[in-house]
C-alpha positions as CSV (number, residue, x, y, z in Angstrom):
1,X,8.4,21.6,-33.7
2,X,5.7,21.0,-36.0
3,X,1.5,20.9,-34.4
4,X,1.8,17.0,-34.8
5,X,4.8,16.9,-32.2
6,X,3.5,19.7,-29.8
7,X,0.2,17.5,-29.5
8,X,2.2,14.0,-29.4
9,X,4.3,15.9,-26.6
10,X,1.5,17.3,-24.8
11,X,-0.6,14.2,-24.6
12,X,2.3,12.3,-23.4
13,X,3.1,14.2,-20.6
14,X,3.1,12.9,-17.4
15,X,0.6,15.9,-15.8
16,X,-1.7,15.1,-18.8
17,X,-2.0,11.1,-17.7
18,X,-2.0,12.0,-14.4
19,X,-5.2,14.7,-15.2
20,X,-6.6,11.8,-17.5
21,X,-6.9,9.2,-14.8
22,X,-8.6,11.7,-12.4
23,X,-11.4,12.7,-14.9
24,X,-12.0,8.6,-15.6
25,X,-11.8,8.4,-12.3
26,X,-14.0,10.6,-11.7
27,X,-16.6,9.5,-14.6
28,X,-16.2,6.0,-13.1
29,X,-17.8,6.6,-9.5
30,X,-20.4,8.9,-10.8
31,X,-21.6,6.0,-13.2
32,X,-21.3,3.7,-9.7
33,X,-23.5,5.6,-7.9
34,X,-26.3,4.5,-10.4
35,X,-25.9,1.0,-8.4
36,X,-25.4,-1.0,-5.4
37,X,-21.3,-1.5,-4.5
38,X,-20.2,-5.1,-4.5
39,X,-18.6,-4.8,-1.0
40,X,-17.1,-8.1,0.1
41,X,-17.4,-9.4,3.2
42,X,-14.0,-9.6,4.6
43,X,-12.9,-10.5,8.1
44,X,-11.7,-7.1,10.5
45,X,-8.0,-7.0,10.5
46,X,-8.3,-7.7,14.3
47,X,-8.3,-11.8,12.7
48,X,-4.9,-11.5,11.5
49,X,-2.5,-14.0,12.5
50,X,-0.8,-12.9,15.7
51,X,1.8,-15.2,14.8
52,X,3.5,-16.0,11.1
53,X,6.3,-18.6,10.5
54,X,9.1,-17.7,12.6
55,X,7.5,-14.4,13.5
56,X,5.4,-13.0,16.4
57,X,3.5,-10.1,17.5
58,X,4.9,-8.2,20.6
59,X,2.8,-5.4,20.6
60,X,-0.2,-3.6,18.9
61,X,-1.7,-0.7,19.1
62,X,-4.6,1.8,18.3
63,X,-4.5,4.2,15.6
64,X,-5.5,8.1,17.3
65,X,-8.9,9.3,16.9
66,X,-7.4,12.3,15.2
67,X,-5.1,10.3,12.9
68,X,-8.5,7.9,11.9
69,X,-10.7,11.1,11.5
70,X,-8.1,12.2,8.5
71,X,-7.8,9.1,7.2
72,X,-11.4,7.4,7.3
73,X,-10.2,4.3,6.5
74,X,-13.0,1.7,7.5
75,X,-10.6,-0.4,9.6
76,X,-7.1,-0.5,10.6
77,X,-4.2,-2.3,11.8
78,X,-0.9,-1.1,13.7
79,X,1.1,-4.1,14.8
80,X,4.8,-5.0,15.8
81,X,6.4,-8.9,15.6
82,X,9.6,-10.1,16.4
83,X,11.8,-13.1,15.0
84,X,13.3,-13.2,18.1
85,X,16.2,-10.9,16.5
86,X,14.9,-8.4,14.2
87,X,11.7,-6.3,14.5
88,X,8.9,-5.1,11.6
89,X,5.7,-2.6,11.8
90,X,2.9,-3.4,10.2
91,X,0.3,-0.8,9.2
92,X,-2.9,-1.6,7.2
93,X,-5.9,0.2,6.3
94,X,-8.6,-1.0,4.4
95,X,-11.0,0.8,2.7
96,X,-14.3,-1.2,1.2
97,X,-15.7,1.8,-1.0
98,X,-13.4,4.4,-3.0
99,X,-16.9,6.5,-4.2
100,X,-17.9,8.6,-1.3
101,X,-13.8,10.5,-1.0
102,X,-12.2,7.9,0.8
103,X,-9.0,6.4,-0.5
104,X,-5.2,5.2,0.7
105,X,-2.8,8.1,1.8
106,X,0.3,7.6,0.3
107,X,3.4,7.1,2.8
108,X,5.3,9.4,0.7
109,X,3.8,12.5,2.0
110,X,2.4,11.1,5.4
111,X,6.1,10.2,6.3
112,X,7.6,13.4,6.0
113,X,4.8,15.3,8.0
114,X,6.0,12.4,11.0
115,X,9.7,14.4,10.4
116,X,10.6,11.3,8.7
117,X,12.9,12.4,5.6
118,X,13.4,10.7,2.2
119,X,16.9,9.3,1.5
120,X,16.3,6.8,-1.4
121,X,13.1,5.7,-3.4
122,X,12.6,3.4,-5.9
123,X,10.8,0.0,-6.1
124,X,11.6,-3.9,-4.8
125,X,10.8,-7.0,-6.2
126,X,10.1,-9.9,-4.0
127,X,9.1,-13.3,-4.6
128,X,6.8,-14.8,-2.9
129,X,7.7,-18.6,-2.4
130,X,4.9,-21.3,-3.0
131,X,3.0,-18.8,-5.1
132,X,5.1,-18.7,-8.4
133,X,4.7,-14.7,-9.1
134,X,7.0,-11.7,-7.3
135,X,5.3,-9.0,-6.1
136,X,6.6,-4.9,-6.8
137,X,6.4,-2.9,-3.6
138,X,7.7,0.7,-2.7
139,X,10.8,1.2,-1.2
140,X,12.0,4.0,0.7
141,X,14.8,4.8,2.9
142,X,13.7,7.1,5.3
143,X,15.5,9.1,8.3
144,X,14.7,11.1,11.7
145,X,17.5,12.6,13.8
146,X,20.0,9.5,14.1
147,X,17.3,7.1,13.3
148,X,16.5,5.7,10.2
149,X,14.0,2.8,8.3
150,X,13.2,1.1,5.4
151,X,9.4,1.5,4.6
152,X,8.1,-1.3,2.1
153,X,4.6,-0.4,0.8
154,X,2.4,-1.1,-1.4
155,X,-1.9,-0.9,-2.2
156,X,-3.6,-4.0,-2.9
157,X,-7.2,-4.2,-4.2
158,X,-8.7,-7.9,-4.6
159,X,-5.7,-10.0,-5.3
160,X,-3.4,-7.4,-6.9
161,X,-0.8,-5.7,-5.7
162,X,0.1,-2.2,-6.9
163,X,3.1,-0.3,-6.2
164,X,2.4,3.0,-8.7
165,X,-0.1,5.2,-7.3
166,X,-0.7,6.2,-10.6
167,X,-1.9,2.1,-11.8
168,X,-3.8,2.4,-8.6
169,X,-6.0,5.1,-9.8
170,X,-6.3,3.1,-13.2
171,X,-7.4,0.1,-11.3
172,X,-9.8,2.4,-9.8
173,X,-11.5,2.7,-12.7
174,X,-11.2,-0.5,-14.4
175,X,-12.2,-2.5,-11.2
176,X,-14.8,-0.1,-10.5
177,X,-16.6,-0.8,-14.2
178,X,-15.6,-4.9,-14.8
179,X,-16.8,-6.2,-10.7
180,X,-18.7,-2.9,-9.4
181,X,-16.2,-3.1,-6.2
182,X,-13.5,-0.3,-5.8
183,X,-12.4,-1.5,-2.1
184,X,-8.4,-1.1,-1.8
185,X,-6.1,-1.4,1.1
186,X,-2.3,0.3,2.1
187,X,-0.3,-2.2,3.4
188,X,3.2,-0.9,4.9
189,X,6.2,-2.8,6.3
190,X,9.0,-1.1,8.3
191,X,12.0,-1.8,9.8
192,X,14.6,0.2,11.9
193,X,18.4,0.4,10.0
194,X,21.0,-0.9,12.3
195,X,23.7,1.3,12.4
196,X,26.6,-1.6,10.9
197,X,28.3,-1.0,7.4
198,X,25.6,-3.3,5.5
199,X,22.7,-1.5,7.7
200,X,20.0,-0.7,4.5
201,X,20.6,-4.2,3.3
202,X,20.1,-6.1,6.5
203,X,17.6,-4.1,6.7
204,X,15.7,-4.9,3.4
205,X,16.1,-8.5,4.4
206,X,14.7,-8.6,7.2
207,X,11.2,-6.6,5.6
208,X,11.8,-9.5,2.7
209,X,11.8,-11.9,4.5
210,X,8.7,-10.5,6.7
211,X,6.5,-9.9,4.0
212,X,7.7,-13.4,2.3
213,X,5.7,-15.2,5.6
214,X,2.9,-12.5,6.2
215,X,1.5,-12.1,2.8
216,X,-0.2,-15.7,2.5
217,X,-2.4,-14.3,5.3
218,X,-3.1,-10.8,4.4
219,X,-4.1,-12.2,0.9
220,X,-7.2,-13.6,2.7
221,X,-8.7,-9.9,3.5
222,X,-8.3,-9.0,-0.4
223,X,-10.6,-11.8,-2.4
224,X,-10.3,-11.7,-5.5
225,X,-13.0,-10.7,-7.8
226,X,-15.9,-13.5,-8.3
């Protein structure tokens, strides 16, 4: 392989993208720190909706002090609604600066330190009705003991929503340089499997059809830039 190739090879490599991003990442908040952050005023996720068409929250809860010590996130959410059938976490945490450390844990590797496993992975595509665009979200099939979920995640900074942790970073940078603002937030939806032949797929419905009537009201904590 000629020196051309080896380069073309090199550069192209998914390590050296990865490695890429970090340093501009890195240049990006150093240059920040020369000015003021553009932190938008958002409402605390305590405002959500308790209640989304044809859904309802049956429970909520706190996240630990140990849990919020590793993830300094600057708020959070951990709630459970119902359709009166079916049942869907949601987790949110919300970050409103990205300079000083603090950013999004990915699911991926918090997951399997709950003993949750990794079955499938890949990525969804859902519409979103009334808005004309379809969002891409994570998808994972996870499983603990006899139990198992799908986990439909994605980060969301201003309006966008970003599946690939690696576009995240990107967005990091871009955001960060264009609107001075490098807030971001992990949204995650899951949903038990019921143990029935089409089990996954019922499953993935239901966390469609969830997110479908949710999102209009989480958009409101993500403005978009001004």
């Amino acid at each position: 392989m000629g020196l051309g190739k080896q380069l073309t090879s090199l550069f192209t490599s998914k390590r050296m993208i990865v490695l890429t991003v970090v340093l501009i990442a890195q240049m990006a908040i150093l240059y920040g720190y020369s000015r003021d952050e553009d932190v938008p005023l958002v409402p605390p996720l305590s405002t959500l909706p308790t209640e989304f068409p044809g859904w309802t929250m049956i429970r909520e809860s706190k996240v630990e002090d140990e849990v919020l010590a590793v993830l300094r996130a600057d708020d959070t959410l951990t709630r459970v609604y119902s359709n009166g059938q079916d049942i869907a976490s949601l987790f949110i945490a919300y970050f409103k600066t990205q300079r000083t450390g603090q950013a999004p844990h990915s699911p991926k590797h918090c997951l399997p330190g709950s003993g949750w496993t990794p079955s499938e992975s890949g990525f969804l595509d859902i519409p979103l009705p009334g808005e004309n665009r379809t969002i891409k979200v994570n998808r994972y099939v996870v499983t603990r003991g006899e139990d198992s979920s799908i986990v439909l995640y994605w980060y969301q900074s201003l309006d966008r929503v970003v599946a690939s942790e690696y576009w995240a970073k990107v967005y990091l940078v871009t955001d960060s340089i264009r609107f001075n603002r490098t807030d971001t937030a992990l949204v995650r939806v899951v949903v038990p499997i019921p143990r029935t032949p089409d089990g996954v797929a019922s499953a993935e419905k239901v966390g469609v059809s969830f997110i479908q009537k949710m999102f209009p009201s989480v958009g409101v904590f993500f403005p978009p830039a001004s």
